[in-house]
Each structure stands twice: as C-alpha cells, then as structure tokens.
N, C-alpha and C positions, 0 to 999 in steps of 0.2 A: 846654078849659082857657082862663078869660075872664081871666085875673088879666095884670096888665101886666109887662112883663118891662123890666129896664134893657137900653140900648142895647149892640149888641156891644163887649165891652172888650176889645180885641186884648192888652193887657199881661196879663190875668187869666186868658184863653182857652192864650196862652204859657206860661203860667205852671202853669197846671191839667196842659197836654200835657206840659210837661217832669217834673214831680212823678210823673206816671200811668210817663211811658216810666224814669226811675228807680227807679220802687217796682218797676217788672217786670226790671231789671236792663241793659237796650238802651241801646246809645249811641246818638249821634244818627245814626251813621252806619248804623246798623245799619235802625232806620227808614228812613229813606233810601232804604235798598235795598229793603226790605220794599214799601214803597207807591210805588217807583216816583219819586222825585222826587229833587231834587240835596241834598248834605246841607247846604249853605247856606242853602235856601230851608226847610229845615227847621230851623235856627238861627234864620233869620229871623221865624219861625213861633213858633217860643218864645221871641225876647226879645219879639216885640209889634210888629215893626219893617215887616210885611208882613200882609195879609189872606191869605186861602185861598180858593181854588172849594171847590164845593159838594161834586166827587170828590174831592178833599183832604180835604176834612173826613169825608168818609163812610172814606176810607182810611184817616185816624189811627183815627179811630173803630174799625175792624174791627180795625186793627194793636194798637194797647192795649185793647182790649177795655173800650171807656169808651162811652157810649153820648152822645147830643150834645146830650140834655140836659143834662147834666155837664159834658162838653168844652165848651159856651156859657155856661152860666148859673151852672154849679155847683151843681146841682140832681141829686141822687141818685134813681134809681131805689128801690123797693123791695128788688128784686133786689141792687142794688147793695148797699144797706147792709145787707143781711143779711151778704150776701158777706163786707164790712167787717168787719163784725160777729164771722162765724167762724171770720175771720181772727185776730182779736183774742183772742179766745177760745183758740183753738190754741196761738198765744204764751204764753199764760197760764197751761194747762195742761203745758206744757212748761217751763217756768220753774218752777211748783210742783213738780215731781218732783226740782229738782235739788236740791243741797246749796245752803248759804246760798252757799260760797266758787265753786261752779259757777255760779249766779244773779247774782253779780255780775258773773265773768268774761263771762257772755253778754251782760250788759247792757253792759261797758263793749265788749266785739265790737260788738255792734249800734250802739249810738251812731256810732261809728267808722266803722265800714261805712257809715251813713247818712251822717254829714258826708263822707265822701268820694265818698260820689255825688252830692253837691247844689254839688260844686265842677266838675266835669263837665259 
C-alpha cells in the first residue's frame, strides 16, 4: 500500500475508539479493565488528550474488535464493511416486519438509546 496517509490525529483516533467502544455497548471503564490500563488514561485516549503505545493500540484493537487501520486512519476493511453492512441490513429487516406504530416506537428507542450513549 504506496498511497500516503495523513499524520496521526489523536482527536479523530479518540473519537473513532469512543464511537466503536459505544456502538458495542462498554463503558470506559469496562475497557479499562479489559486491556489492562487505568480508566483515565483511557479517557485520555478518546478525548485526544494523550498518545498510546503500540500494546494499547494492539489492545483496544482486540478489545473492540476494530482493526488499526480504522482505529488510525478510519479506513474500513473489507470485512469490516460487509459486517457494517449486515448489520444494517438486519435492522432493516427487523423493522419491515413490524407494524407502522412498532416501527416508530423502535426508532424513537434507538435514537434515544444512541443519544444517551454518546453523552457517556
């Protein structure tokens, strides 16, 4: 892979880990514990406020299941966006089975659910 890459951005790299460790449902602290490190320095880690070694990164990485192209550059694997993908898909399918007045209610659930994990 010849193509040039922008410079490490610690506030986008934070930013990417905190999104991945919410969509999977884990606090920070729970990380934390997972890979071994203080939950500060994992705070620190996703506001952008602190770098990582190279076992930190290889640890979030196994802990969220994100691979480090992503967790770096924000660059999906294949794997990755199929994953995405039938993710999305599944949603979708689950949502067309309901009734209109169930379809709504799930959506306004989800919304909800999601805003209150991205204030966390």
């Amino acid at each position: 892979m010849n193509r040039k890459r922008e410079a490490y951005d610690r506030l986008a790299v934070g930013d990417r880990i905190r999104k991945k460790r919410v969509q999977l449902g884990f606090s920070q602290d729970e990380v934390a514990e997972r890979i071994d490190r203080a939950p500060k320095y994992c705070s620190d880690i996703e506001r952008g406020t602190c770098g990582m070694s190279t076992e930190t990164m290889l640890a979030i990485s196994e802990c969220l299941d994100m691979s480090l192209d992503y967790m770096m550059f924000g660059e999906q694997t294949d794997e990755e966006a199929r994953r995405q993908e039938n993710d999305e898909l599944a949603v979708i399918h689950i949502l067309s089975r309901c009734s209109k007045q169930q379809r709504d209610y799930a959506i306004r659930l989800l919304k909800l659910y999601i805003a209150s994990m991205q204030i966390s």
